[in-house]
C-alpha positions as CSV (number, residue, x, y, z in Angstrom):
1,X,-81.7,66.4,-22.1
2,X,-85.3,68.1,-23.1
3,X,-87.5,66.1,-24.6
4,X,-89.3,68.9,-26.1
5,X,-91.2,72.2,-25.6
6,X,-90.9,73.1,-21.7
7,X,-89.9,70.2,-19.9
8,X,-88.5,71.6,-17.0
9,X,-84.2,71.2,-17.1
10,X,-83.3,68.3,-15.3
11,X,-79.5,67.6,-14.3
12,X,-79.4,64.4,-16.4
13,X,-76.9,62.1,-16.8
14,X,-74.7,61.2,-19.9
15,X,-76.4,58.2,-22.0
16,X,-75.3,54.7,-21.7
17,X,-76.0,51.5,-23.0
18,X,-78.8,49.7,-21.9
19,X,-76.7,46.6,-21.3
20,X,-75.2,44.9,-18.3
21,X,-72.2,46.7,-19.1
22,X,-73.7,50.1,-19.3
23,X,-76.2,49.5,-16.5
24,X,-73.1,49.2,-13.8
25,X,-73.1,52.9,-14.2
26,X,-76.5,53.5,-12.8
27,X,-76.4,54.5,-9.4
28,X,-77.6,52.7,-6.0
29,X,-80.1,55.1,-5.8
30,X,-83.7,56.6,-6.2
31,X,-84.2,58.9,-9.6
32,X,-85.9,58.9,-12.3
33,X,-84.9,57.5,-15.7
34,X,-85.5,58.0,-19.4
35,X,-84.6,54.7,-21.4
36,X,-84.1,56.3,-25.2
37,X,-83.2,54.7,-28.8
38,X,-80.7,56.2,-31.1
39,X,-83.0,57.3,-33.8
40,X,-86.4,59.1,-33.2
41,X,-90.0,57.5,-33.9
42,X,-93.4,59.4,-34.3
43,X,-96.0,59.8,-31.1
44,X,-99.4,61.3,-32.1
45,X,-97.9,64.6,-32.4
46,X,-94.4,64.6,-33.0
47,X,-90.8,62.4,-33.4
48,X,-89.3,61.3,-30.0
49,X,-86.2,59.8,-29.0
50,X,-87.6,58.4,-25.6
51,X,-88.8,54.7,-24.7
52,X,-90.1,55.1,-21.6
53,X,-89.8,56.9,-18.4
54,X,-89.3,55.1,-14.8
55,X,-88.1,55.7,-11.6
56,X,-86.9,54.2,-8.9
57,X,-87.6,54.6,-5.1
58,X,-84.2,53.1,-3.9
59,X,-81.8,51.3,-7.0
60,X,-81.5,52.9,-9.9
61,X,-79.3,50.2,-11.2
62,X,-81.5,47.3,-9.6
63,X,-84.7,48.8,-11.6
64,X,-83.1,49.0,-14.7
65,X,-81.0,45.8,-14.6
66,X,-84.9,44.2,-14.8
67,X,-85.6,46.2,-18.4
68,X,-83.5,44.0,-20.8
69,X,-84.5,40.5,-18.3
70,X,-87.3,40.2,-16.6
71,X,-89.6,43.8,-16.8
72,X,-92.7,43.5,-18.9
73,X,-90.6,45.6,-21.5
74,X,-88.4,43.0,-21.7
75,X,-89.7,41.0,-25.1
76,X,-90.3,44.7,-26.7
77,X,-87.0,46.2,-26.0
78,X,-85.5,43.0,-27.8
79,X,-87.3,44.0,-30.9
80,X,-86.3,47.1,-31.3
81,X,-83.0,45.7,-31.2
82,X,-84.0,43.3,-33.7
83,X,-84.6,45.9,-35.6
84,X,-80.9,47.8,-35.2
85,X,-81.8,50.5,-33.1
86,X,-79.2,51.5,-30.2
87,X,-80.9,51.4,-26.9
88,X,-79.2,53.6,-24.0
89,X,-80.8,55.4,-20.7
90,X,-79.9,58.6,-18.7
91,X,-80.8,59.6,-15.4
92,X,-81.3,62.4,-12.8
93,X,-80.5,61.2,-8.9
94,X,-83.5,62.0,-6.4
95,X,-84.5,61.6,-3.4
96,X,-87.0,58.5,-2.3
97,X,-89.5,60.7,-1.8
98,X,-89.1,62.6,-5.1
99,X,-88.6,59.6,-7.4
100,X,-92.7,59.3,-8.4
101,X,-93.6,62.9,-8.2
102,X,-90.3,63.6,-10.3
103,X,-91.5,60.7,-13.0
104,X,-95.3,61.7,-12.7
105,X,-94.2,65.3,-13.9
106,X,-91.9,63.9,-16.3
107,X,-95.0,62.2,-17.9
108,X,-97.3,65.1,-17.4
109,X,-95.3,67.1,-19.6
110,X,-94.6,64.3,-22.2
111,X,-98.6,63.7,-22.5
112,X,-99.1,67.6,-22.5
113,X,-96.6,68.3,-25.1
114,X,-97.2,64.8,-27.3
115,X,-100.7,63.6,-26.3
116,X,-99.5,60.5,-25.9
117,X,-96.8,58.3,-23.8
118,X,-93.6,56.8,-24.4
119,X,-93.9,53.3,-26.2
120,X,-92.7,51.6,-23.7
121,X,-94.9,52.8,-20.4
122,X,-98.0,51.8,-19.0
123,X,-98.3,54.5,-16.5
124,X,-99.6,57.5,-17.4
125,X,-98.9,60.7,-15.4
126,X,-102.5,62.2,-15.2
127,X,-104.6,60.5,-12.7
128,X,-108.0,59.8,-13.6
129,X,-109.8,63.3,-14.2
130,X,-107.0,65.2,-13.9
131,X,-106.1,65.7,-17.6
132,X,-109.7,67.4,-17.7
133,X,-108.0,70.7,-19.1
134,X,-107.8,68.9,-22.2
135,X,-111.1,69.3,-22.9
136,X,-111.1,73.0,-22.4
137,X,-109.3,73.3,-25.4
């Protein structure tokens, strides 16, 4: 799935439902993950489908089992389901090693092509002074 303009083409998986049900088909393994609602919402600069981007460095499953339970995103994925919206997730199997440079790129290219991040992250994917090319604008 692209998000939008040039993310690069990932092999991602179907969607499922971000449910105990849904989550058995998350691998036991590292990757990266996009957590997405059913409808889009607006960012700073355009409507996106996607909650937050994560990855995991060994369980896929394990790390996203926490989301609906005990992650910080916990109470604010419960309102958007208070509020009707569909919540599923996709994923792209990596290697351990890959797992956070695969999601730091994923949220490089969501900052460069929204300039902002998904809802539902904390973690930005520009260190500090490395989004400087924004200024050259």
């Amino acid at each position: 799935m692209l998000f939008v303009g040039t993310q690069k083409e990932m092999d991602w998986s179907q969607e499922y439902q971000l449910d105990r049900a849904g989550i058995k088909n998350a691998p036991e393994a590292p990757g990266v993950y996009q957590i997405l609602q059913d409808k889009g919402y607006n960012r700073y600069k355009g409507t996106i489908r996607i909650l937050k981007i994560g990855m995991s460095e060994g369980n896929l499953r394990h790390e996203l089992n926490n989301h609906p339970q005990r992650h910080t995103v916990a109470n604010r994925i419960k309102r958007i389901r208070k509020d009707g919206r569909i919540i599923t997730y996709q994923y792209v199997v990596t290697t351990a090693d890959n797992a956070e440079p695969e999601e730091k790129a994923l949220l490089r290219q969501f900052e460069e092509d929204l300039w902002d991040l998904p809802t539902l992250n904390s973690t930005r994917g520009f260190g500090r002074g490395e989004d400087n090319h924004f200024t050259k604008c």
